[in-house]
N, C-alpha and C positions, 0 to 999 in steps of 0.2 A: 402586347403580350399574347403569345398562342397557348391553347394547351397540351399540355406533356402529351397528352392520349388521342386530340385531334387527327381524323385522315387527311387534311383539308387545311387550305390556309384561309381560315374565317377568324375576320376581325371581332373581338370581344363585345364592340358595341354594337354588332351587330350589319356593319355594311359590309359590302362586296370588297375587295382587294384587288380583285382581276378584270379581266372581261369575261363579256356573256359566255361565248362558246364556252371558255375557260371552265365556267361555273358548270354549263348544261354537261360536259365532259364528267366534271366533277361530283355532279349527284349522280350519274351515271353508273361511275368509280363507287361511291357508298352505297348505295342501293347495291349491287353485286354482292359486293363484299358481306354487306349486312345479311342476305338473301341466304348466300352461299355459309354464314354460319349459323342459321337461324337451322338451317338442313342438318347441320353437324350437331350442335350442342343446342337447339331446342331456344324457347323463348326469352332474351337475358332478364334476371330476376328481379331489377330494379327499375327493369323497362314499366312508363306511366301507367302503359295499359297492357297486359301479359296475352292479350288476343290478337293485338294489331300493333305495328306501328305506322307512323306518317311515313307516305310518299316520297316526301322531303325532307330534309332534315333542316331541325332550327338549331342559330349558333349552340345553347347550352345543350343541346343533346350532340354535341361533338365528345364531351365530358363519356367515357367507357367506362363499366363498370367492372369490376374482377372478373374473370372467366375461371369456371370450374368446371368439371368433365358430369355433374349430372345435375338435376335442377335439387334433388333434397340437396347436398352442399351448402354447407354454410362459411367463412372466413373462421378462422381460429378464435376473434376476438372476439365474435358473437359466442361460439360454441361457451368459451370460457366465461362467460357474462352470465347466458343460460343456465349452464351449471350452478355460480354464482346464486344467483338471485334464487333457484331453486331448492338452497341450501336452507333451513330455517336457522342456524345458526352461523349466518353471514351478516356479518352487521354494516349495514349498506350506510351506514354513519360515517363508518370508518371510526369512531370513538373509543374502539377497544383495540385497535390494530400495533398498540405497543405493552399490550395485557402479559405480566410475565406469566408462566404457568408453572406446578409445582416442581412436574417433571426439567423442564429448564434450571430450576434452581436448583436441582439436586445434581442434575447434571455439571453445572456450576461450579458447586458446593466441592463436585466429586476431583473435578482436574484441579482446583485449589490447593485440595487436601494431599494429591500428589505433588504438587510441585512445591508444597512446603516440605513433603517427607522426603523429597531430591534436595532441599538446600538445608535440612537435616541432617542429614547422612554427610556432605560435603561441607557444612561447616559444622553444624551446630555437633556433632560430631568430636571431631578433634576440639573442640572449646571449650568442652563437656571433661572429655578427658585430661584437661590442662588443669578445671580445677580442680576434679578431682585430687587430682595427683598434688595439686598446690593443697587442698585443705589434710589429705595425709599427712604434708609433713607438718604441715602446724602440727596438729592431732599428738605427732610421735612429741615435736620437741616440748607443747605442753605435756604430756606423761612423762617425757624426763625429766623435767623443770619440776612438775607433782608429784614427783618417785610412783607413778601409778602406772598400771597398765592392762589397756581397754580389753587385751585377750584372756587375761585374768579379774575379771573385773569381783568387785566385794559380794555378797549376798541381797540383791537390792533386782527390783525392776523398775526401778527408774535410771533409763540410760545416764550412763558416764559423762556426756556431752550431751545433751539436746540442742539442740539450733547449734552445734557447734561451739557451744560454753562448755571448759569441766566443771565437775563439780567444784573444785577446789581453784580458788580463786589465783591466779598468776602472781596477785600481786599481795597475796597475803606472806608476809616474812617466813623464811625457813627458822626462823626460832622461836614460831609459832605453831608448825608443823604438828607438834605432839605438848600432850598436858598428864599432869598427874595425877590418880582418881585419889580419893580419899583413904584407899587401904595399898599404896602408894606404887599402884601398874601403872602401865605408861601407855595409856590411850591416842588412838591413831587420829589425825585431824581428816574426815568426811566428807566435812562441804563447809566451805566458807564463801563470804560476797564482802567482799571489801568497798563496796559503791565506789571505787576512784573514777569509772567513767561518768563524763559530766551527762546532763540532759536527758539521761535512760528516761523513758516512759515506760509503763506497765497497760497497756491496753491489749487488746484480744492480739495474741499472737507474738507482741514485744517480748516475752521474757517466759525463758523456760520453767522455772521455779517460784515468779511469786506473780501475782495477781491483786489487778484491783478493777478489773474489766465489771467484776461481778458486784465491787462492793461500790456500790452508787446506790445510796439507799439510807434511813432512817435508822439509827441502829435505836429500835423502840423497845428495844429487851431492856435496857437499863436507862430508858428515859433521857436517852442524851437531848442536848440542845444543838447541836449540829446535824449539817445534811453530809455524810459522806460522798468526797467525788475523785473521781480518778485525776482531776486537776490538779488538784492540792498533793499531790506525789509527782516526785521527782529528783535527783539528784546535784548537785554541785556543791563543790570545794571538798570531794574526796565522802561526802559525804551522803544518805539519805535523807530527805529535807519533807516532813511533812509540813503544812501549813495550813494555820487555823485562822478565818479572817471575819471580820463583821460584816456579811453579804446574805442577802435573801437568797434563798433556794427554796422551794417546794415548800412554802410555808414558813420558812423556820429562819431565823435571821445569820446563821454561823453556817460553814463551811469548813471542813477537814476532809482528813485520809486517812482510809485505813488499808494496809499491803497485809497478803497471807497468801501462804500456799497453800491451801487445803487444796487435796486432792490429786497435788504436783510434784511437793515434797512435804514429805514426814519421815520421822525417825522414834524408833523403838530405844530406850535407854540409853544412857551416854553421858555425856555434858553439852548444853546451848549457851553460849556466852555472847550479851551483846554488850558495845560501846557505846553510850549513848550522852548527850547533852540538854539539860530540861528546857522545856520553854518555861521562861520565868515571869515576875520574880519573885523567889524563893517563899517572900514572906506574903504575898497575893492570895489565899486562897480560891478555887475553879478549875484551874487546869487540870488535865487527868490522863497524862502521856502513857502507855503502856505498851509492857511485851510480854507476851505470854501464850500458853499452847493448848491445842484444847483434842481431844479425838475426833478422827475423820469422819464418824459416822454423825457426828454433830457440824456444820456448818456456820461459823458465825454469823452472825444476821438474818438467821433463816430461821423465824420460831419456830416452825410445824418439827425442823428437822431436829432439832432439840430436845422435843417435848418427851420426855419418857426416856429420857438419854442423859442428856446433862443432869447433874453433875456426878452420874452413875459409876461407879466402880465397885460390882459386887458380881460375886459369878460363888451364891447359894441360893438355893430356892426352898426359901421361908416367905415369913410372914414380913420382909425388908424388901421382897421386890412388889409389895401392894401397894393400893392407893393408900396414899396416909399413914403406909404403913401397919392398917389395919387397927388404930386410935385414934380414939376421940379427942386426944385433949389438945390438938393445934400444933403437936409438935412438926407435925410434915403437911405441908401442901400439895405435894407430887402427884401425877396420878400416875406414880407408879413404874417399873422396869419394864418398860415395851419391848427390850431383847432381854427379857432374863432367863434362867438356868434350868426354867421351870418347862418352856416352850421347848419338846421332841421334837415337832418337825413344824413344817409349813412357813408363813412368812418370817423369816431367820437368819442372817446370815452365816451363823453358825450353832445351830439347833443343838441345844442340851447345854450350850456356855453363855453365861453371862457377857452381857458386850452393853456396852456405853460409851459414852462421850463425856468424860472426864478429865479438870483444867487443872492443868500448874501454870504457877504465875512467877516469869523470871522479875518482872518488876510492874506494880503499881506508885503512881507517886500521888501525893496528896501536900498543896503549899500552905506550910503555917495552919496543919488542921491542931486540934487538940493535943494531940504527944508533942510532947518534949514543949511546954509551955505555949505551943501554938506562936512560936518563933524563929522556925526554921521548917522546912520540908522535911515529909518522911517517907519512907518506901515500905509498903506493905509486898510480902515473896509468903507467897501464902500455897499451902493445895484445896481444891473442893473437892467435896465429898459428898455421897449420897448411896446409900440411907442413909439416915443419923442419926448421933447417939444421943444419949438422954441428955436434954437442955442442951446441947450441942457441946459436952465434954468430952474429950477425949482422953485418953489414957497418957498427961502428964507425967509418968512416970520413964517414958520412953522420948521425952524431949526438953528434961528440964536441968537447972544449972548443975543441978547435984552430978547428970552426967557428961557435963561441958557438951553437951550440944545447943546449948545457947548460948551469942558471946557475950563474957563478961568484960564490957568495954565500957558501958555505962553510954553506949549509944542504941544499946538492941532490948526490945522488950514483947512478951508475947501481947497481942492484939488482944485490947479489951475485943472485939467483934467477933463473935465466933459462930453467926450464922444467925438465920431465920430459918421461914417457912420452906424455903426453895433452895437452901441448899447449908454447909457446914463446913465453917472456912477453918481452916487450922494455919495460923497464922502470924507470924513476926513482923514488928516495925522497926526499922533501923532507922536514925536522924541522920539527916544529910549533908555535904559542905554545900555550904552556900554560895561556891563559887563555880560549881558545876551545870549554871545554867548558861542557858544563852549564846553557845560554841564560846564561852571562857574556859571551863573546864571540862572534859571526858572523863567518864568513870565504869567500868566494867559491873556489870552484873551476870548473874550464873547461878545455875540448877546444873546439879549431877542427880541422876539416880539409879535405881538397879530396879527393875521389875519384880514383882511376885514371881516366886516362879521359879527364875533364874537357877538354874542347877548348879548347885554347890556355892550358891553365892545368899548374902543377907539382902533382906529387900529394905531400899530407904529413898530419900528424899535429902539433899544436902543442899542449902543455898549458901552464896557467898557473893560479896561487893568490894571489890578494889584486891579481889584477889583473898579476900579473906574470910573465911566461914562466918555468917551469922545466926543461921541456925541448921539445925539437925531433924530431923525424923525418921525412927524406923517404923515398917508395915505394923507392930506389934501397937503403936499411937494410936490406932484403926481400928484395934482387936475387935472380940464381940462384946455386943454388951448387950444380958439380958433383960434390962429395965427397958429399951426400946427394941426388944424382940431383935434386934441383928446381930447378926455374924460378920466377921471376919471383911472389913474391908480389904480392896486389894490398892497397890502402889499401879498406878496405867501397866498394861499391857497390850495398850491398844495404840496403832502407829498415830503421831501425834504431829498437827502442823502447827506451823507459827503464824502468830499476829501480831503486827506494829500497828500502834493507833495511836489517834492523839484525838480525848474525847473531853467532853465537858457537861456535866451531871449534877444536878442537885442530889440525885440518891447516890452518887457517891460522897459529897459533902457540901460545905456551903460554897457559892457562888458567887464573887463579888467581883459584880458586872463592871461597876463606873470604875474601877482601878485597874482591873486588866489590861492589858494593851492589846492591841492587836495591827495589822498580823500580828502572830506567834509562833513562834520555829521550834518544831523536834527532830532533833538532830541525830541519825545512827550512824555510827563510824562502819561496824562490821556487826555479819552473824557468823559466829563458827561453830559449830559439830564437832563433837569428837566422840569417838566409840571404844572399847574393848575390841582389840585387833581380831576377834573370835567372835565377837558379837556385833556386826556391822549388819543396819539395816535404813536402807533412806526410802523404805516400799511402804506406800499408802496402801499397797493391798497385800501386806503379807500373808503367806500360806497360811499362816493359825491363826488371824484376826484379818479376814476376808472383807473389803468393803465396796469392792468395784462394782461387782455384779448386785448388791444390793443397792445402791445409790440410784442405778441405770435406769432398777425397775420401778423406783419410786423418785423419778428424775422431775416430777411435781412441785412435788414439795424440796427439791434441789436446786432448784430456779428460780423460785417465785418468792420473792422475801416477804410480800404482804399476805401468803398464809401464818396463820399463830399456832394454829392445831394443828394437829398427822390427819383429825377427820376432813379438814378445811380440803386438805389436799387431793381427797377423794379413798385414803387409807383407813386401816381401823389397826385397833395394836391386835397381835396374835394370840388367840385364847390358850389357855395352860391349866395346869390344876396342880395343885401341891402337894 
């Protein structure tokens, strides 16, 4: 093997190849040549000794080394090494040499973001447009199918469609469309929910108008024995299906559900009518299925946001919106009208008017309690009230049979229970068929009412079951009465959401645990709305009873179910003088 760079044919191991003369010719030939460059470019750099070299040359110094045109010169790869290593942030490891840096990733980040906004524009684009155009027409042929129409829409800020639902349900019958009030106008149907589709869930974001994301929680205001959870709601066979089971949760050995729209949908005056089937049986007492509506400024399950609220309907400012009413003798527990009529400005939602959170109740049911011989079920349709009247009487004269606002059917009776400390129930029990549990039978329940207010109209309270009146109240049941210092109860004026529940209470009555069954099914077929075609309101934040913008700033005690108090929350009520 020779070397590339050799002048000379000299064998690697070091002997001769030729003959003498050959050789003596041969160093001859190198010496010159070596001589003659040593004169041009100076002593070569890798030579042993940079002073001298040998006479002769030995096989491995045949090996040459780069030639450069001046002795500083160095080869490229040194130059670059030097630099290198002279770098302190050269990591001579090589252990960071695939390190991304910020700038690359944004750079990254940045051609990404164009070549999805290029396959944007070229597809996502027209795909975009297609359903568009596909959910318009839905849109149109639901409003003609609902005789409604989205460019005309009623007096409400709650859209027409959310998620692309109307309000008014597809598949509720056209000979259910309209109902007739009590003084015999013919009211428009609102919003109805037929539950026909199977499996709906109600979790964050599921469903435009009711809610159970929030109600997973202890409902401890009235000492139930269940844990409320969004499980136990759900839909099938046309229907809504709460279910109540014997299962530990969070302490407590029962599980149910409770659905409401606070906050989503509410509605000011009207008629609410639901279909519903009990969980039975009939003669069992414990179960405690209900529907009923309460003011939006009040939250069900939320004590703090209750407190000074429930079960309030007064907008004067006396001695009815103090604590206790301003008496010693036990008749009130409250501490009092936290928005009343009293408070000019500062924390308020509407400074100078009385505002609460005040219930109507389309149905309570109660199996085999004490009325009607404690051998059938009964439904309490009652309103609360707060302040309250002396011993919690109201003015009988404006609800009684003398003026058939109670029915004479010999199923309907006013309610021995006319309140405590905490609140003033004005209330009817009706006896029930006993065949209407357990999806064997459906049976309609329903409240109409007319606000205070109402210009040119009476203000009242009407309930009715299977279509048929069982009691009456006018606002005048409420009047004043000076033996407990109040004035002038009002019928709600406040936008009002709904609640389906299915609870179980000893303080609503007894409990007989070993014969219950469980599970246990409540059954809704539908909820429907219907308004005065001139008085249509499905807005939780109407312009005269504002709720949104207060709720937001005291969004604490909005969320949190295990505050009890407004103080809990970090609130105080708003000072006033009278």
């Amino acid at each position: 093997m020779t070397s590339p760079r050799s002048n000379s044919s000299w064998d690697m191991r070091g002997s001769l190849s030729d003959s003498e003369s050959r050789s003596n010719q041969s160093n001859r030939s190198y010496e010159q040549a070596n001589q003659s460059q040593q004169r041009l470019l100076g002593t070569p750099r890798l030579s042993p000794n940079p002073t001298s070299r040998p006479s002769s040359p030995t096989p491995m110094n045949t090996v040459q080394t780069p030639i450069y045109h001046t002795f500083g010169d160095e080869d490229p790869y040194t130059k670059d090494l030097k630099r290198d290593l002279a770098d302190k942030d050269f990591d001579t490891t090589f252990r960071q040499h695939i390190t991304l840096s910020l700038s690359g990733l944004l750079n990254t980040g940045a051609i990404l973001l164009i070549l999805l906004a290029i396959i944007g524009v070229f597809a996502g684009l027209p795909i975009g447009l297609e359903v568009t155009k596909n959910q318009q027409e839905q849109q149109a042929a639901a409003e003609k199918h609902n005789n409604w129409n989205s460019s005309t829409p009623p007096t409400t800020t709650v859209p027409l469609s959310p998620g692309g639902q109307p309000v008014i349900d597809p598949d509720t019958p056209v000979s259910a469309r309209t109902k007739t009030s009590m003084n015999g106008e013919t009211w428009k149907l609102v919003f109805s929910d037929e539950f026909n589709q199977p499996g709906r869930t109600f979790y964050p974001g599921d469903d435009p108008f009711w809610q159970v994301e929030a109600v997973d929680l202890h409902y401890w205001v009235t000492g139930d024995l269940e844990w409320y959870t969004p499980d136990a709601v759900t839909t099938a066979g046309g229907n809504l299906v709460i279910t109540m089971q014997q299962q530990n949760s969070h302490n407590l050995n029962y599980t149910s559900g409770m659905l409401q729209s606070w906050n989503k949908l509410c509605f000011t005056g009207g008629i609410i009518e639901v279909n519903v089937s009990l969980p039975g049986p009939p003669n069992v007492p414990g179960f405690w299925p209900g529907a009923w509506t309460m003011g939006n400024l009040g939250r069900p399950g939320y004590g703090a946001t209750t407190e000074g609220t429930w079960p309030y309907a007064y907008d004067t400012c006396d001695a009815g919106v103090t604590k206790n009413q301003s008496m010693t003798n036990g008749l009130s527990y409250l501490p009092g009208q936290r928005l009343n009529a009293c408070v000019k400005s500062g924390d308020h939602p509407s400074p100078g008017k009385g505002r609460g959170a005040p219930e109507i109740d389309i149905l309570e049911v109660a199996s085999a309690d004490g009325s009607f011989g404690g051998k059938v079920g009964s439904v309490s349709q009652s309103g609360q009230f707060a302040p309250f009247d002396y011993a919690y009487t109201p003015n009988y004269s404006y609800m009684s049979t003398n003026n058939n606002t109670i029915g004479n059917n010999g199923k309907t009776e006013i309610n021995g229970y006319k309140g405590g400390q905490f609140q003033q129930a004005v209330s009817v029990v009706t006896a029930l068929d006993p065949n209407m549990y357990d999806a064997k039978k459906f049976q309609t329940f329903a409240f109409e009412y007319v606000p205070s207010n109402t210009p040119g109209e009476d203000s009242y309270i009407r309930w009715e079951l299977g279509g048929q009146e069982t009691w009456r109240m006018y606002e005048e049941t409420m009047g004043p009465n000076p033996k407990s210092k109040v004035s002038q109860r009002t019928i709600s004026n406040e936008p009002m959401s709904i609640v389906l529940n299915f609870g179980m209470s000893p303080g609503w009555g007894q409990v007989n645990i070993n014969k219950l069954p469980f599970p246990a099914k409540y059954y809704v077929d539908y909820v429907r709305i219907y308004q005065h075609p001139d008085r249509i309101s499905l807005d939780c934040d109407p312009p005269d009873y504002p709720t949104a913008a207060y709720i937001k700033s005291h969004y604490n005690a909005y969320t949190n179910p295990n505050l009890t108090l407004w103080e809990d929350a970090g609130y105080t009520f708003p000072s006033y003088s009278l």
